[in-house]
C-alpha positions as CSV (number, residue, x, y, z in Angstrom):
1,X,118.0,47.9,72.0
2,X,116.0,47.7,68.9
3,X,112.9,49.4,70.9
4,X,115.0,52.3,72.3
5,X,116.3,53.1,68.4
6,X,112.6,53.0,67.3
7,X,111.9,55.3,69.5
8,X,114.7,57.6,68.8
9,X,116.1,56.8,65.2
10,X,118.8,59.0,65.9
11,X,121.1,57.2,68.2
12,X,121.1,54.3,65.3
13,X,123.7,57.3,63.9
14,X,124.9,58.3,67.1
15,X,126.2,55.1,68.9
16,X,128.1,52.5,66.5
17,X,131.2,54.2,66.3
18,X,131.5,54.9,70.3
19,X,130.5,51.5,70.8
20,X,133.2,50.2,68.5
21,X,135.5,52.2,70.1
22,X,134.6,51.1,74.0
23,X,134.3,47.6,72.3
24,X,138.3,48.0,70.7
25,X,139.1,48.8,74.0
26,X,137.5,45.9,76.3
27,X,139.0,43.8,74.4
28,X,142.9,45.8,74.2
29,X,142.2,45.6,78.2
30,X,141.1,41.9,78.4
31,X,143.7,40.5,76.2
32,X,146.4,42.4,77.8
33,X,147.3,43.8,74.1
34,X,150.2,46.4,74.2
35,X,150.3,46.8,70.8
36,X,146.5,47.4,70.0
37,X,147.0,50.3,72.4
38,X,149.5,51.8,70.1
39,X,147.1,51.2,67.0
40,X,144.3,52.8,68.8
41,X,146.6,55.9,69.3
42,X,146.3,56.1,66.0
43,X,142.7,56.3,65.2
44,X,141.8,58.4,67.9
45,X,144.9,60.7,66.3
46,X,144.1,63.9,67.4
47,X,142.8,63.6,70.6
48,X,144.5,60.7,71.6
49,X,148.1,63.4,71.6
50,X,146.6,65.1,74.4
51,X,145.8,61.4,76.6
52,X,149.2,60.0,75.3
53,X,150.8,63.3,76.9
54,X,148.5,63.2,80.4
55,X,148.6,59.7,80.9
56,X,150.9,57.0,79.5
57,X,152.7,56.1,82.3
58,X,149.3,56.2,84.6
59,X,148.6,52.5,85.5
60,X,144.8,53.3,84.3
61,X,145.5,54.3,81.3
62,X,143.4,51.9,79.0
63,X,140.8,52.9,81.4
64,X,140.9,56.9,80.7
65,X,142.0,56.0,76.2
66,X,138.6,54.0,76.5
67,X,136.5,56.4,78.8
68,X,137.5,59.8,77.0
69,X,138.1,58.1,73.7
70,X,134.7,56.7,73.8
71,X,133.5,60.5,74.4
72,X,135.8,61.9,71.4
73,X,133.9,59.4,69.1
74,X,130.4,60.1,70.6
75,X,131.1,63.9,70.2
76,X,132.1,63.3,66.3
77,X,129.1,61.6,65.7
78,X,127.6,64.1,67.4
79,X,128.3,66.7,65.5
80,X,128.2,64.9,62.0
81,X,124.7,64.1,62.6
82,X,123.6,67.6,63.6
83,X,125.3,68.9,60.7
84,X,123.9,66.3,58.2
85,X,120.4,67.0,60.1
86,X,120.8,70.5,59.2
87,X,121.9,70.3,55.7
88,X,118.9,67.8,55.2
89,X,116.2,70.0,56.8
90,X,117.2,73.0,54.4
């Protein structure tokens, strides 16, 4: 891992809050927590409306929170770094 963010400093910004997300949620599904579903819910607030609303009663459901959550984070990181890359270069 260390060679692959040498190479490309940027994913050092891009991938610890997915990966703290997809980790949240291994371990939600592993333990069989109901509750640290619910406290996910909250810090995925905004998108996680829109999952709560498609897919609560879906049997997968801590399968699609983590999969699309996972996304939402990697897409916020996304875009914070390209606007922090921007505002840096001018």
């Amino acid at each position: 891992m260390a060679d692959l963010i040498a190479k490309c400093p940027s994913l050092a910004y891009l991938l610890p809050l997915p990966l703290l997300h997809l980790g949240a949620c291994a371990t939600i599904a592993l333990a069989n927590l109901e509750s640290g579903a619910h406290y996910m819910i909250y810090v995925d607030f905004p998108f996680s409306l829109i999952l709560v609303m498609l897919g609560w009663r879906n049997d997968n459901f801590v399968f699609w929170f983590a999969t699309l959550g996972t996304l939402w984070w990697y897409l916020l990181s996304w875009v914070a770094f390209s606007i922090l890359s921007k505002r840096k270069s001018s």
